[in-house]
C-alpha positions in Angstrom: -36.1 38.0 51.4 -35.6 35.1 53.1 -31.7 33.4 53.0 -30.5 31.0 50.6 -30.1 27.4 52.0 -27.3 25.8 53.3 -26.9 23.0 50.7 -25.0 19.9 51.6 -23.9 19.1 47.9 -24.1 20.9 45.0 -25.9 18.0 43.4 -29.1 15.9 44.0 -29.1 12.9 41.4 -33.1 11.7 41.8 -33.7 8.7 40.4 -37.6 7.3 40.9 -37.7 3.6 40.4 -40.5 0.7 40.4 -39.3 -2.7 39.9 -36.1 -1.7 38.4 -33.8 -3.7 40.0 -32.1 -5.3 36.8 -31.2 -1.5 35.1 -30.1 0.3 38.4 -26.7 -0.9 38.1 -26.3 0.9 35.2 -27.2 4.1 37.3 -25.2 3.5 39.9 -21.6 2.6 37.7 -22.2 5.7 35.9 -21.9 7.5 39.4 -19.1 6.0 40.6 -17.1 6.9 37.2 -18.1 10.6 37.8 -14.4 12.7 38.2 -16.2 15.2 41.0 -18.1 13.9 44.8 -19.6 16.5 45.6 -23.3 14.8 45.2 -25.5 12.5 47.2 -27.8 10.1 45.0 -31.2 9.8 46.3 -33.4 6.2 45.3 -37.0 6.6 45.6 -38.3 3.3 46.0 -42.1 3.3 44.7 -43.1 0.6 45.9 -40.9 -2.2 44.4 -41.3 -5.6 45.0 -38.0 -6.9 43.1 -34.6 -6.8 45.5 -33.9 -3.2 45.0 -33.4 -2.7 48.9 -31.0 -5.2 49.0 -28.7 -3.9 46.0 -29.2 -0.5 47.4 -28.1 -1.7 50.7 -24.9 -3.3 49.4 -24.1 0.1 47.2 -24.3 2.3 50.6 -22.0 0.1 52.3 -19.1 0.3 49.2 -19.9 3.9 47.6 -17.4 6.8 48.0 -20.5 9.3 47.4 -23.8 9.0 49.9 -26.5 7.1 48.8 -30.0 7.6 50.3 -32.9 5.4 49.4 -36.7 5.9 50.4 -39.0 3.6 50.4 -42.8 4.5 49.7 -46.2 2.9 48.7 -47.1 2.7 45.1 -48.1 5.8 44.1 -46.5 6.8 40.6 -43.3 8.2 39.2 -44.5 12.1 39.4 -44.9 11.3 43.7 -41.4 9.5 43.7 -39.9 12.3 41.9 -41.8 14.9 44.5 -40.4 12.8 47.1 -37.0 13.5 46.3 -37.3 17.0 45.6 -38.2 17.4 49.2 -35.4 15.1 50.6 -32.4 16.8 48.0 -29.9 18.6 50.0 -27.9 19.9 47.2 -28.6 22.5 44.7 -29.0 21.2 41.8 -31.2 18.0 40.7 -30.2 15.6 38.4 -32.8 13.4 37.2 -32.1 10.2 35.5 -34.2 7.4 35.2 -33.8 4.1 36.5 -32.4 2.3 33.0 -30.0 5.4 32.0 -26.5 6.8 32.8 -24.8 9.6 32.8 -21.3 10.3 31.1 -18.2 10.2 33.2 -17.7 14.3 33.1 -21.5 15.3 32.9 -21.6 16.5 36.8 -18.5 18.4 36.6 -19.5 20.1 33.1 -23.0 20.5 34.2 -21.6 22.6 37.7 -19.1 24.5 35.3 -21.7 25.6 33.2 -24.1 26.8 36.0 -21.4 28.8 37.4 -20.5 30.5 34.1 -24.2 32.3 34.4 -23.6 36.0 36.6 -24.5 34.9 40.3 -26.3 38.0 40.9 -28.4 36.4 37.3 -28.8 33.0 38.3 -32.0 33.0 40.8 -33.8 33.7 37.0 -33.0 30.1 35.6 -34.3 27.0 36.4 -31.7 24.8 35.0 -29.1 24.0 32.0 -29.9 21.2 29.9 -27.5 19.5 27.1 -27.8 16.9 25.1 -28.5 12.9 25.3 -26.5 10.0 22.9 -27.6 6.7 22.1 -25.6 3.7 23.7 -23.8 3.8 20.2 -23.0 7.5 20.4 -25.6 8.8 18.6 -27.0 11.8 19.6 -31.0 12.2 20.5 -33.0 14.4 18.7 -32.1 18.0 17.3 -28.8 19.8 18.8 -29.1 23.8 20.1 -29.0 26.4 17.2 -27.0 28.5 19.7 -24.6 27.5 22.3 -25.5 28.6 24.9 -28.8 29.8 24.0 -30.1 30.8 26.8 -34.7 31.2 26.5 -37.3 29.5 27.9 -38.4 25.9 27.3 -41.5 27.2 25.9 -39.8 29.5 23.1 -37.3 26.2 23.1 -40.0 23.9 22.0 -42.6 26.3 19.5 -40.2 29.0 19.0 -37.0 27.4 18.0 -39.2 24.1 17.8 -35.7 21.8 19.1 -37.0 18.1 19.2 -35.6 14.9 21.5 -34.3 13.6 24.6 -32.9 16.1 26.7 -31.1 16.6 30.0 -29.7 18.7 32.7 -29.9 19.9 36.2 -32.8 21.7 37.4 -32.4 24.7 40.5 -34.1 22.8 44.1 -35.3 25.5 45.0 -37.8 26.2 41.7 -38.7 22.8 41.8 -40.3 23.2 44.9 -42.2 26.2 44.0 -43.2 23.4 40.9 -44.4 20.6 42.6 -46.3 17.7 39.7 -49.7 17.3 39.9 -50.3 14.7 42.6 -54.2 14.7 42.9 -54.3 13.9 39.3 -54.5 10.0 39.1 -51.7 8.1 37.1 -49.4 9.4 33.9 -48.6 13.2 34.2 -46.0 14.8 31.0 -43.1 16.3 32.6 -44.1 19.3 30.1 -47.0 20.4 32.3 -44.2 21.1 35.0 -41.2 22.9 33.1 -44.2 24.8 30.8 -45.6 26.3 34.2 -42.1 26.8 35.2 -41.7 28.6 32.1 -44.5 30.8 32.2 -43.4 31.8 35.7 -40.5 33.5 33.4 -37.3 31.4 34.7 -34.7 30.3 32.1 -32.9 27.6 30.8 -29.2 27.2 29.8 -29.4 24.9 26.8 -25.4 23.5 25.6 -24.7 21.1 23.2 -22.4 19.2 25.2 -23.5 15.3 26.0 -24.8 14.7 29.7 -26.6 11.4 29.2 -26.8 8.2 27.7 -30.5 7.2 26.9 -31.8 3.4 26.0 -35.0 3.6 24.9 -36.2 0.2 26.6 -39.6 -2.1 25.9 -40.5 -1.4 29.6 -39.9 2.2 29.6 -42.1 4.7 30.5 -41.5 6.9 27.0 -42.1 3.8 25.2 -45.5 2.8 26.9 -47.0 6.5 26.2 -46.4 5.8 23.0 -48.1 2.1 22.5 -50.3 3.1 25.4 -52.8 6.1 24.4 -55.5 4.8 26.1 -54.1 3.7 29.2 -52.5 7.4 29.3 -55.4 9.5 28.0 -56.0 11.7 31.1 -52.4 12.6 30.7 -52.1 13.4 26.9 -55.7 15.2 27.5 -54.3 17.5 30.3 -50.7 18.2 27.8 -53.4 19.3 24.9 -55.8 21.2 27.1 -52.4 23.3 28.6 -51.3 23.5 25.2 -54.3 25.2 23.9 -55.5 26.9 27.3 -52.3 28.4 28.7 -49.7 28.0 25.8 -51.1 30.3 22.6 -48.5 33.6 23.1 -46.7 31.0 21.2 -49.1 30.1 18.6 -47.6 32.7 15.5 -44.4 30.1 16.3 -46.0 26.8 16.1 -49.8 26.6 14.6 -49.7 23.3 12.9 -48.9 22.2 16.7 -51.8 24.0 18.3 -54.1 22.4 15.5 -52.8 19.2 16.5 -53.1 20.1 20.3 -56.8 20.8 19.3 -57.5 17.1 17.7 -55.7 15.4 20.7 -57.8 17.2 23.1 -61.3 15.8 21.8 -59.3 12.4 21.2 -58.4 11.6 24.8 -61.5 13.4 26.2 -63.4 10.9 24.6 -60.7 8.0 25.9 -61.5 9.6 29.1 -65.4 9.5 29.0 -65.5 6.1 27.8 -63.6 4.6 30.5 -65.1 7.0 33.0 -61.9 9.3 33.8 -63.1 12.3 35.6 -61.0 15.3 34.2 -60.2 17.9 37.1 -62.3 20.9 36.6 -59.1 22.8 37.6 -58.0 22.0 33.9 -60.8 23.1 32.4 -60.2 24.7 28.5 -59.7 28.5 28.8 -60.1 31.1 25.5 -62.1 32.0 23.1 -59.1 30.6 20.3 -58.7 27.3 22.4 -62.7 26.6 21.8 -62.4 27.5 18.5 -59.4 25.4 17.1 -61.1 22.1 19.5 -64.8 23.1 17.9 -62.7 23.0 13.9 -60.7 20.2 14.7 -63.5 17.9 16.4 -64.0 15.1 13.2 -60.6 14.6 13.1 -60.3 14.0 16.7 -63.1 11.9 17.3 -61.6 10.0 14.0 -58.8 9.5 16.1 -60.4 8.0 19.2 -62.4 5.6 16.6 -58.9 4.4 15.4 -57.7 3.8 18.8 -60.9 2.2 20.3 -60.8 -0.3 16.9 -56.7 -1.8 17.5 
């Protein structure tokens, strides 16, 4: 077995950014009012052209915690976000976007929490992952039904079927055994990732304690996949094609979702034919059940695309 690394921190907070010059402060304040140090802050630059160098450059030189920033070419948020799992030096990642915050205590109640799972137990989890509140104080979504409860995020979501914004740290060393998708062009769902990681069997420590503050902006990413089907199809097709393919031990939990996996599927295939969007044949649909539930559900997904192609 090969040793565990030598991590210089115990956290990594990632944050990918594009253009995202006029929210990063909002990253970087919630940092500085964190009550623990022992984490370095990693900016993956993708490719801005806005003066994110220069506010990252003035941050280094007056920041009590290191700041590293990394400049690349264009090539999407699932690249910058690779990128920085490769760079992390510290155990844990915390990923927060480029227009969020975290709350003052969430590294320090994040670190306590991963240390209350057995040692010799935790190479089996992949993260723990709380809650997110509104600016107002409003919490995201659905809560935990057990604190901890301690599954994966695949009997999370169908099993216990626990909606919203959530967030945590996530273990380095899995997410480099779970690299995204990078040969796939443009929009990738995170699911694809922390479903493969689930499948592989790792847990998660869900808590309903508060880690992040979420604004759900115009610009955001969240916010375009949901006013921007089309422009994401090869993304939402590959989400309902691993739904369907790779996802049904979970179907006695969930089968309104898998019927509604099965009508997305045939909706953004067609988005995809029509603006010539090769699917990779690696993501092909697998099963007899899968075939059947896309071959039933068919009119209502080409109904679908029809809506779509006529706003």
């Amino acid at each position: 077995m090969a040793p565990a690394p030598a991590w210089a921190y115990r956290f990594t907070v990632l944050t990918p950014s594009y253009n995202r010059a006029h929210t990063l402060e909002r990253v970087y304040r919630s940092l500085c009012a964190q009550t623990i140090r022992n984490f370095e802050w990693i900016v993956v630059d993708d490719g801005s052209t806005d003066d994110t160098r220069a506010l990252i450059q003035a941050w280094q030189a007056e920041a009590n915690f290191p700041i590293v920033y990394h400049w690349q070419p264009n090539q999407h948020k699932k690249t910058a976000f690779n990128t920085g799992v490769r760079l992390a030096q510290g155990e844990l990642i915390v990923a927060i976007d480029s227009d969020d915050s975290l709350v003052a205590d969430a590294l320090i109640q994040l670190e306590q929490e991963w240390l209350s799972i057995p040692s010799d137990e935790r190479s089996y989890y992949v993260a723990v992952v709380g809650l997110c509140q509104t600016p107002d104080g409003r919490i995201v979504g659905d809560s935990f039904p057990e604190d901890p409860l301690d599954v994966t995020s695949l009997d999370l979501n169908f099993k216990y079927r626990v909606k919203g914004e959530k967030f945590g740290c996530l273990s380095t060393v899995v997410l480099r055994q779970f690299p995204f998708p990078e040969q796939v062009d443009g929009f990738v769902p995170e699911s694809l990732v922390w479903r493969a990681i689930a499948r592989a069997g790792f847990l998660t420590r869900f808590v309903n304690q508060v880690f992040r503050v979420y604004y759900d902006s115009a610009d955001s990413l969240s916010q375009q996949g949901r006013q921007r089907s089309q422009q994401h199809a090869l993304g939402l097709w590959l989400l309902a094609n691993d739904t369907l393919s790779n996802c049904m031990p979970w179907f006695r939990y969930a089968p309104v979702e898998f019927v509604k996996a099965a009508a997305r599927y045939t909706r953004f295939r067609l988005h995809c034919n029509a603006k010539h969007i090769v699917r990779p044949p690696c993501y092909s649909l697998k099963g007899v059940a899968a075939h059947l539930l896309v071959a039933v559900m068919w009119p209502v997904g080409w109904a679908l695309y029809w809506r779509d192609s006529r706003r």
